[in-house]
Structure formats: structure tokens, C-alpha cells
C-alpha positions in Angstrom: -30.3 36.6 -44.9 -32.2 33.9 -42.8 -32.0 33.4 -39.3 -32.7 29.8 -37.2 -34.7 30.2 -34.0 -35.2 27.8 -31.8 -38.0 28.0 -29.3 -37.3 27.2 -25.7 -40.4 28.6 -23.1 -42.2 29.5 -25.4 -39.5 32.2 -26.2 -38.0 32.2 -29.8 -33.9 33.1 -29.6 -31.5 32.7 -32.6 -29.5 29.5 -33.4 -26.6 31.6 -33.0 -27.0 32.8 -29.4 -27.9 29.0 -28.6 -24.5 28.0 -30.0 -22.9 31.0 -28.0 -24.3 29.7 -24.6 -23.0 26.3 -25.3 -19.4 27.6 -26.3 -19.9 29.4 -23.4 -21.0 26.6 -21.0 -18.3 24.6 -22.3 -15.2 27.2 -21.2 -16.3 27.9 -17.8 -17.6 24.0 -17.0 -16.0 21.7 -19.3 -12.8 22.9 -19.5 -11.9 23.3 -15.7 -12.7 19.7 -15.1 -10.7 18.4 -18.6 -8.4 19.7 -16.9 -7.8 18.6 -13.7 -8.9 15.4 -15.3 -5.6 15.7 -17.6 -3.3 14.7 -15.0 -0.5 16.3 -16.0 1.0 17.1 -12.1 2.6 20.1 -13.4 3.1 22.8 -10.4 1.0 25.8 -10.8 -0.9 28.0 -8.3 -3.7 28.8 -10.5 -5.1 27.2 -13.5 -6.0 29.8 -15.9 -9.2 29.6 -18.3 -10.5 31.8 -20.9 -12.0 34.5 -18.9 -11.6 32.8 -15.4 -8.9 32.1 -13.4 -9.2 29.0 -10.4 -7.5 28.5 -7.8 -5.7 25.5 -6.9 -7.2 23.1 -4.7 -5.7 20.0 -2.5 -6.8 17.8 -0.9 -5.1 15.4 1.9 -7.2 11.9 2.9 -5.9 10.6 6.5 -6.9 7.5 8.0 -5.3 7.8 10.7 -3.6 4.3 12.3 -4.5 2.9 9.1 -3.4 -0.8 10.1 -5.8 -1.3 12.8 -9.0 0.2 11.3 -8.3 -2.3 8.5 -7.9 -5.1 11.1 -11.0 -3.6 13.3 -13.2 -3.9 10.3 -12.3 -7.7 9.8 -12.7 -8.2 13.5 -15.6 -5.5 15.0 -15.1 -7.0 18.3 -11.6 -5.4 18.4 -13.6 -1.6 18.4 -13.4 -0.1 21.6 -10.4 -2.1 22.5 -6.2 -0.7 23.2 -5.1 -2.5 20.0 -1.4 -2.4 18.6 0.2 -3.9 15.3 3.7 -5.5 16.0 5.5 -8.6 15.6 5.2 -10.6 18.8 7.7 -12.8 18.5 11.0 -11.0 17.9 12.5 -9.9 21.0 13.1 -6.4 20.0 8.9 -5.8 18.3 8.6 -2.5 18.0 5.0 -0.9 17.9 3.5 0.1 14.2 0.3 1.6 15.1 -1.9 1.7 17.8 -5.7 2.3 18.4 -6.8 5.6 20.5 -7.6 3.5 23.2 -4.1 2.3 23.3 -2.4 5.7 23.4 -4.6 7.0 26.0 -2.9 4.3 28.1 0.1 5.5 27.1 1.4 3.4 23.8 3.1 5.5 21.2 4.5 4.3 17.5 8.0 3.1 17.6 8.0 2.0 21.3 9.4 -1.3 22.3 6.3 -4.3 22.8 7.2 -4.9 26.2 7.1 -1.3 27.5 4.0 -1.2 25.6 2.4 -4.0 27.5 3.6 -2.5 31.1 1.9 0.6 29.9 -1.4 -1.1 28.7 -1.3 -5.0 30.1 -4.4 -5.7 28.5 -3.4 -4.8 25.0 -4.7 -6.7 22.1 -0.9 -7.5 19.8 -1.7 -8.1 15.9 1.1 -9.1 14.1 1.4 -7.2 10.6 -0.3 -8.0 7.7 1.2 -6.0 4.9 -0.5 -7.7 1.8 -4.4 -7.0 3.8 -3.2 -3.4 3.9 -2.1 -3.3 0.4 -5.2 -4.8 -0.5 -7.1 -2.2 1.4 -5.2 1.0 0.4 -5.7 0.0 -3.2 -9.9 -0.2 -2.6 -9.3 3.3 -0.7 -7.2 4.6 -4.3 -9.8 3.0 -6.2 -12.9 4.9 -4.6 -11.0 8.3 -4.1 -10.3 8.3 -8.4 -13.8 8.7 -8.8 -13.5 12.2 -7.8 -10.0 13.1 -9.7 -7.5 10.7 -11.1 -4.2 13.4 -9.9 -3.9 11.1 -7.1 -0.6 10.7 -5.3 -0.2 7.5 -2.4 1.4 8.2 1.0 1.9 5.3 2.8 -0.9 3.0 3.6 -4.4 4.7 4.1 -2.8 7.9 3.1 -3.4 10.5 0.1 -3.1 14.1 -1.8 -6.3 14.6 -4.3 -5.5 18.0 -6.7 -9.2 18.6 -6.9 -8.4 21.9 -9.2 -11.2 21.9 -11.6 -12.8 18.9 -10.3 -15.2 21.1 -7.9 -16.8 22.2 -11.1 -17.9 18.4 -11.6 -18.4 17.8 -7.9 -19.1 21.3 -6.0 -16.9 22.7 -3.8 -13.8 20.9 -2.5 -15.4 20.7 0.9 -18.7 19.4 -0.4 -16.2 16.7 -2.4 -14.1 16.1 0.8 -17.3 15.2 2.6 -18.4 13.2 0.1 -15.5 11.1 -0.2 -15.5 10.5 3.6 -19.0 9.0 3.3 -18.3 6.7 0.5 -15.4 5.3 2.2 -17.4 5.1 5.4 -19.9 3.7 3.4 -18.7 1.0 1.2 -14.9 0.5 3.5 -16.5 1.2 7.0 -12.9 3.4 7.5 -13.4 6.7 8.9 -10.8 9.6 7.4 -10.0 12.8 8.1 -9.8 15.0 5.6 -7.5 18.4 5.3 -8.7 20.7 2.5 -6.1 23.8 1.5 -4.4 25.7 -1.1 -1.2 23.3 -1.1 0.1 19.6 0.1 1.6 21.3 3.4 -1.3 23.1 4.6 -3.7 20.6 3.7 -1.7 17.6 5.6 -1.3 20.1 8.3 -5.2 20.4 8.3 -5.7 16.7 8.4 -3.2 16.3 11.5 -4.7 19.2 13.2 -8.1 17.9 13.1 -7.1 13.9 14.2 -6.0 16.3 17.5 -8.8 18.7 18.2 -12.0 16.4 17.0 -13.4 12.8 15.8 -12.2 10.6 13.1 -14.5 11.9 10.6 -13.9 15.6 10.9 -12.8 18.1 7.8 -10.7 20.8 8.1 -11.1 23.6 5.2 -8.2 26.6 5.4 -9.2 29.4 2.7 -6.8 30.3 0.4 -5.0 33.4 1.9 -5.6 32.1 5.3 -2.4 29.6 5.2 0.0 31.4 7.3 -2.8 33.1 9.8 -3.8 29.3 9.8 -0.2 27.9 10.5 0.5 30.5 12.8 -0.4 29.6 16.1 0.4 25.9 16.1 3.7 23.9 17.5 6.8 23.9 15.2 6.2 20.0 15.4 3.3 20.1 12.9 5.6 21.1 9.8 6.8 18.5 7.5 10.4 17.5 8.5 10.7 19.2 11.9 11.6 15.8 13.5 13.2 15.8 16.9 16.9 17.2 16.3 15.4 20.4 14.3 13.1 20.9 17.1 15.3 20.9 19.8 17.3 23.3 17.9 14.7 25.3 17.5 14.0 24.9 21.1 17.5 26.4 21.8 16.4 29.1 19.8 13.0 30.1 21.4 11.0 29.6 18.9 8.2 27.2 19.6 5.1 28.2 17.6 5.4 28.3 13.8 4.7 32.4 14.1 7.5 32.9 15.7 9.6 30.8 13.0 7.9 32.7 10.4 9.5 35.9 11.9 13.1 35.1 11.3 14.7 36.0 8.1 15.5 33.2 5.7 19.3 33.9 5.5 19.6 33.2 9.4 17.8 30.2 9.5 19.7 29.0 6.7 23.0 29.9 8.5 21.4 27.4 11.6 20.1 24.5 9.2 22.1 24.9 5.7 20.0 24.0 3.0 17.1 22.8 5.1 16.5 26.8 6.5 15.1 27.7 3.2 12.7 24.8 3.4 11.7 26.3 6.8 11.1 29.4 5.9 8.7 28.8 3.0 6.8 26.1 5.4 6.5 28.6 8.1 4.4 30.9 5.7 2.7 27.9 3.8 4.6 28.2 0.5 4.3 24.8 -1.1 4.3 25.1 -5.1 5.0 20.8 -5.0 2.3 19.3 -7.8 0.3 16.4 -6.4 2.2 13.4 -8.4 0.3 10.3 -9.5 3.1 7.6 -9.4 4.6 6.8 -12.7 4.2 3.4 -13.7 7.7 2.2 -15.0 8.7 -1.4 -15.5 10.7 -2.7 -13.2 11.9 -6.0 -11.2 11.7 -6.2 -7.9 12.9 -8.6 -5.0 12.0 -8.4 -1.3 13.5 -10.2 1.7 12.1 -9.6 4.9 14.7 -10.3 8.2 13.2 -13.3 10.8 15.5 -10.8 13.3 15.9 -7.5 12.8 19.5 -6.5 12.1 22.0 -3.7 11.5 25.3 -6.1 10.7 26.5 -4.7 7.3 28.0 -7.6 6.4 24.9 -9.9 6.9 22.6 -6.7 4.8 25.2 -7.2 2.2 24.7 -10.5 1.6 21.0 -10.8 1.7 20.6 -7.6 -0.6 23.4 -9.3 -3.3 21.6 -12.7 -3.2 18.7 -10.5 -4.1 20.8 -9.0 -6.7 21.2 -12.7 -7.8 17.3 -13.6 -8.4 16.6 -10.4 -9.9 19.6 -10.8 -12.4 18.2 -13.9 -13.1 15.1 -13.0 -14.1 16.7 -9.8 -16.4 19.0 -12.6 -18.3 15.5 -14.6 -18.8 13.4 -12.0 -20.3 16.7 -10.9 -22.0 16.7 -7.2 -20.8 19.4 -4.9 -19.2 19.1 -2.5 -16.2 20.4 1.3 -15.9 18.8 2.0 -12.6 19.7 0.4 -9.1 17.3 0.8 -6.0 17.5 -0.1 -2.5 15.0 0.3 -0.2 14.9 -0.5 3.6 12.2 -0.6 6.2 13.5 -0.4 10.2 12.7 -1.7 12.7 10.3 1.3 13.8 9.0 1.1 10.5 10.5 4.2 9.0 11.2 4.0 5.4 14.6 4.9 3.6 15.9 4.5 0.3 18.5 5.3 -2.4 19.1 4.7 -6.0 21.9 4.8 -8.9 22.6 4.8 -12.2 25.0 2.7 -14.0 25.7 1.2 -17.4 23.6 -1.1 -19.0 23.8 -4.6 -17.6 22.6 -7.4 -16.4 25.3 -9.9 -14.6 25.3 -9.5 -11.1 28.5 -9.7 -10.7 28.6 -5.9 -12.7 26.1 -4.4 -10.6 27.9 -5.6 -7.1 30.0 -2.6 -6.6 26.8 0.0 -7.5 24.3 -1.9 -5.3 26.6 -2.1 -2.4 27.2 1.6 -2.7 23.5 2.2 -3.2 22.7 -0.3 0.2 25.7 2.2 1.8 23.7 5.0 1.5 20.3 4.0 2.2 21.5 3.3 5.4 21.4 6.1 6.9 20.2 5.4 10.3 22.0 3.6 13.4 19.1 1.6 13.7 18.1 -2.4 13.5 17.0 -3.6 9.6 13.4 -5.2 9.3 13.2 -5.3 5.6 14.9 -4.7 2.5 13.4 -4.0 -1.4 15.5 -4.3 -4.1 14.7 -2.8 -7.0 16.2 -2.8 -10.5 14.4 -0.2 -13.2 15.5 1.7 -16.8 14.8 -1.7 -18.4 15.0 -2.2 -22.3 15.4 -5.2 -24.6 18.9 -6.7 -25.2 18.9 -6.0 -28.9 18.2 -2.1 -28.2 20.9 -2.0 -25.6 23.5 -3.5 -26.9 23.2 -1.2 -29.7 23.3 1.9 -27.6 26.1 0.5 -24.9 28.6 -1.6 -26.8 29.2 -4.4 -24.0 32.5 -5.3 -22.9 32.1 -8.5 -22.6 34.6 -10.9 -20.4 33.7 -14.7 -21.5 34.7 -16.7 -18.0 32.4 -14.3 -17.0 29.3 -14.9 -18.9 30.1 -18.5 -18.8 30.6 -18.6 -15.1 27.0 -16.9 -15.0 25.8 -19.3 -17.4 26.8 -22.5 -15.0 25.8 -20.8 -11.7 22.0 -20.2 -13.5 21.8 -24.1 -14.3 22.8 -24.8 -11.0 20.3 -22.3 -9.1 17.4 -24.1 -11.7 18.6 -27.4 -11.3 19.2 -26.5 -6.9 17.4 -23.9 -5.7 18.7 -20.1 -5.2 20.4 -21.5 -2.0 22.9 -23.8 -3.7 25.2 -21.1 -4.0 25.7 -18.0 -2.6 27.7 -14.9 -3.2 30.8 -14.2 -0.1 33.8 -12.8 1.0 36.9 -15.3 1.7 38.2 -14.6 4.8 
């Protein structure tokens, strides 16, 4: 029998053992990176190899006040200035974001314009600019998927990287995180903060942690098994969904440092908050199995209306969100598709988000999807609080012909040819020669 050699330092070593290195090589490096570079998102807290196991990785990007970096980069001369993002003309502006300068005079998100200015008299107002942002959080996803594609969006100038695997490609996740704060200094002039962790909590703990305690451009690493040592001595405020009621309850109960919350048994803190105690107890100890999610790309047709005033009349939401219900219908009766899924989302006036969604049967007249989307509107309005903008949203979209197949339509003719006429008169008229109301 003949053996191949191949000579390599001037050392002669089988073929075979060459092809057992490679195999080799290809187990421990290859396959870690395919893998993170799958995407699949599916919850796990170690990836296991042939012969290795790793260690999940995450990693949370923070740019913190993203709105006015992005506006400080168009305009340097704004750097080193109070700056705050809020509509100046509405009576009841609200503050977005603010610069550091502006909050060590005192401005804070969600604070009426006017207090602000008392506060801080020579603050610098920007109105909003929601399509620059857009823009700019898109170049930020764009740079960030060089070093994983398991990317899942915050909110503007916010992300989770699952770099599990990728450190194989890129070194260790710190090395990675530091990395991918100089490119985006580099070629965005944004400075991040990054949090580096074992889970989505911990790291986005690490990021908010580190905003506090040092500059824009700092990195906080927790090593796995240091979560709840890490966690431990900080204020109850730094967990995910501790907003004010839950901490003054908490208060009540003197517990004010997450080691203290971590003491109590999880049936007694769900006998305080219900469902919600659970939650706290597994945050307490930095128990967070939730995947990092790259959005899923479904089609969909979506209208927006943004308020000139901001609101909270129900009857005057209704109507806007049913004569978006109108243009969106429209456009499903054009392309000759039906809806299953309903969506309504609202932005307040201190620019928190809320939203809501159901299912119903396959249509596409507005006047069957009323009743569903007023229900849906009912219940993404949860807050007492004024309206700024609301997003309508209809998805589960499929072709007529497949439809009607699956959901034999019961079909009312005025109907469809009351639709029929009111779509030649919004062509021939504009969306605003007739709109949807109550009679008195």
C-alpha cells in the first residue's frame, strides 16, 4: 500500500494527517461561525460543536440620545451645546431627547418644552426628523451586519448582536465590540456604548450602566457566571420593566437594590405582581433564555397619520385610524389581495410606543374590518395619555384567487357595489371626498 506525503518545512507528513487537520480546522473554526452566521434566533444557552461546547454571546449597541448625535453630526456647531428634539410649535411639545449638556441643566425625556426652557433658557429646540433617523439607523444596521447578521433593532440607534460563534471570525466579543465602536465612530462619527454579556438583559444592563459611570464610548464586558454578582448591587430601576408603579411598590416593600429582590422567593413576588413576579424573579438573577430576533420581513400595507395636535378624543382617533382603514383597503382591492392580520400602532405624546394586533377572516372591504380595527385601536390604547401618531398596519396578505379558495366569501352585493362607487369617487376626488362617521 502507498502512502501520499506532502512536504511542508521541510518535514514530510502523510496526505492523510493533512486531511485530518483540515477536518479538524473546519469543526472547531468553520462551523462555530456557520453557525452564528445561520441566523436561525432559536433560544439556546450554548451552542454545541463536535468536541466543543460555546457559550452564548450578546451583545447590546447603545447610542445613547440617538436623535441629537444624528443632528450634531449634520450640524458640529451644535456639540458642546444643551440641545433637545421636540416639536416647537404645539402647545403641549413634549421633550424626545436631550444632549448631556441639557440634562445637566436639568431637562429630562418626556418633560413639557416650556419647563424645559425655564430649566435651561438657552436650549437649542430641533424639531423631529424621523425619516434622517431612519436613514441613519439603517447605515448603523448596515455596518453592525458585517460582524453577525442575528441582528435585532431597538428603536432608533439601538441594537442586540448574538455574536455566538462570530468571535471565532472576529476574536473575542470584546475585541468585536470595540471594533464596531470604532467603525461607527469612524465612518458615522456616532459614539456607542456597548454592553457585552451572556444574555439581552445583562448586556442592555451593561450598556446603561456604563452611559452612567463613564464616556460615550466605553464597553462594559460581564463574564458569564458573573450576571447576578454583576446585577447585584445596582438600583431595582435598571431592570427591564421596573417603570415607576413597580418601583414604588417595591419601595413599599424595602427592596431597593436588585440583591435584595433577588432574595425573595418567586411565589411571593408573584402574589405582589401576578404574572409579572415571575419575570422579576428571573431578572433579578439574570435569567434571560430570549433569542436575539432579526425582524421578519412579511408583506404588509401600511398607512401612517401623524396628529398637527396631539389628542386623546376617541372619537376623533377613530376616525382618523378608519380613514386609514379606507386607503389601505384601497390599495388591497388594487393589487387584489385580502388581509388576516390587523395592526395598530400608536406613538404618545412623550414618545412611548404601544401597539396591538388581531386576527380576522380574510377580507378586504373596510367596511368588514371596522368592528376588528376599532377593537384593535381600543386596546392599543392603553394609556391616559395625548395621541401624537398612529400606524396602521394590515399583514397575512395572499392573492384573491388563493383566498377565496380557502375562505369561501359571503358576499353582500350593495356592499361590494357601494365600495365600488365610493373607490371611483376617492380616484376621481381625493381620499377627502368622503369620509367614514357616525349620525348623530
Amino acid at each position: 500500500m502507498k502512502l501520499l506525503f506532502i512536504r511542508a518545512g521541510g518535514t514530510r507528513r502523510p496526505i492523510s494527517m493533512w486531511c485530518g487537520m483540515a477536518l479538524q480546522g473546519f469543526i472547531f473554526l468553520i462551523i462555530p461561525g456557520l453557525a452564528a452566521w445561520a441566523g436561525t434566533g432559536r433560544p439556546f444557552g450554548a451552542l454545541t460543536l463536535i468536541g466543543k461546547t460555546m457559550s452564548r454571546t450578546i451583545l447590546h449597541i447603545d447610542i445613547n440620545d440617538f436623535p441629537v448625535a444624528v443632528e450634531r453630526v449634520l450640524e458640529p456647531r451644535l456639540r458642546q451645546r444643551p440641545v433637545a428634539v421636540a416639536i416647537e410649535t404645539s402647545s403641549r411639545a413634549l421633550i424626545a431627547a436631550r444632549s448631556r449638556e441639557a440634562a445637566a441643566n436639568g431637562v429630562q425625556r418626556g418633560m413639557p418644552l416650556h419647563q424645559a426652557l425655564k430649566y435651561c433658557p438657552d436650549l437649542t429646540v430641533l424639531p423631529p426628523n424621523e425619516d434622517l433617523y431612519r436613514r441613519a439607523t439603517t447605515a448603523l444596521l448596515q455596518l453592525l451586519g458585517r460582524f453577525t447578521p442575528v441582528i435585532e433593532p431597538l428603536r432608533f440607534g439601538h441594537a442586540y448582536l448574538d455574536l455566538t460563534g462570530s468571535c471565532r471570525l472576529f476574536g473575542s466579543a470584546v475585541d468585536a465590540a470595540a471594533r464596531a465602536q470604532r467603525e461607527i465612530r469612524n465612518r458615522l462619527r456616532l459614539d456607542a456604548v456597548a454592553g457585552v454579556a451572556s444574555n439581552k438583559l445583562v448586556s442592555k444592563v451593561a450598556s446603561d450602566v456604563i452611559i452612567v459611570a463613564s464616556p460615550q464610548t466605553a464597553l462594559c464586558d460581564v463574564n458569564h457566571g458573573e450576571e447576578q454578582r454583576f446585577l447585584a448591587p445596582l438600583q431595582v430601576g435598571y431592570l427591564p420593566g421596573v417603570q415607576k408603579t413597580i418601583r414604588s411598590q417595591l419601595t413599599e416593600l424595602n427592596v431597593h437594590r436588585i440583591q435584595e429582590l433577588a432574595g425573595i422567593k418567586s411565589e411571593h413576588l408573584q402574589m405582589v405582581f401576578g404574572r409579572f413576579g415571575l419575570l422579576l424573579f428571573q431578572r433579578a438573577r439574570g435569567i434571560d433564555d430570549r433569542p436575539v430576533q432579526p425582524p421578519r420581513r412579511s408583506p404588509e400595507i401600511v398607512e401612517t397619520a401623524e396628529l398637527a395636535d396631539d389628542c386623546n378624543d376617541f372619537d376623533h382617533l377613530r376616525r382618523l385610524t378608519f380613514a386609514l382603514l379606507a386607503r389601505a383597503t384601497r390599495r388591497l382591492r388594487r393589487d387584489q389581495l385580502f388581509t388576516q392580520r390587523v395592526t395598530v400602532e400608536i406613538r404618545y405624546a412623550d414618545y412611548r410606543d404601544a401597539s396591538a394586533h388581531s386576527r380576522t377572516a380574510a377580507a378586504q372591504n373596510d367596511a368588514e374590518l371596522r368592528a376588528s380595527t376599532e377593537a384593535t385601536l381600543q386596546n392599543a390604547l392603553a394609556r391616559r395619555v395625548r395621541v401624537r401618531k398612529i400606524t396602521l398596519r394590515l399583514g397575512g396578505l395572499g392573492p384573491a384567487s388563493s383566498q377565496l379558495g380557502l375562505f369561501p366569501a359571503q358576499e353582500n352585493p350593495k356592499t361590494e357595489a357601494l365600495t365600488r362607487a365610493l373607490d371611483r369617487i376617492r380616484d376621481r376626488f381625493g381620499d377627502a371626498a368622503i369620509r367614514f362617521g357616525y349620525a348623530a
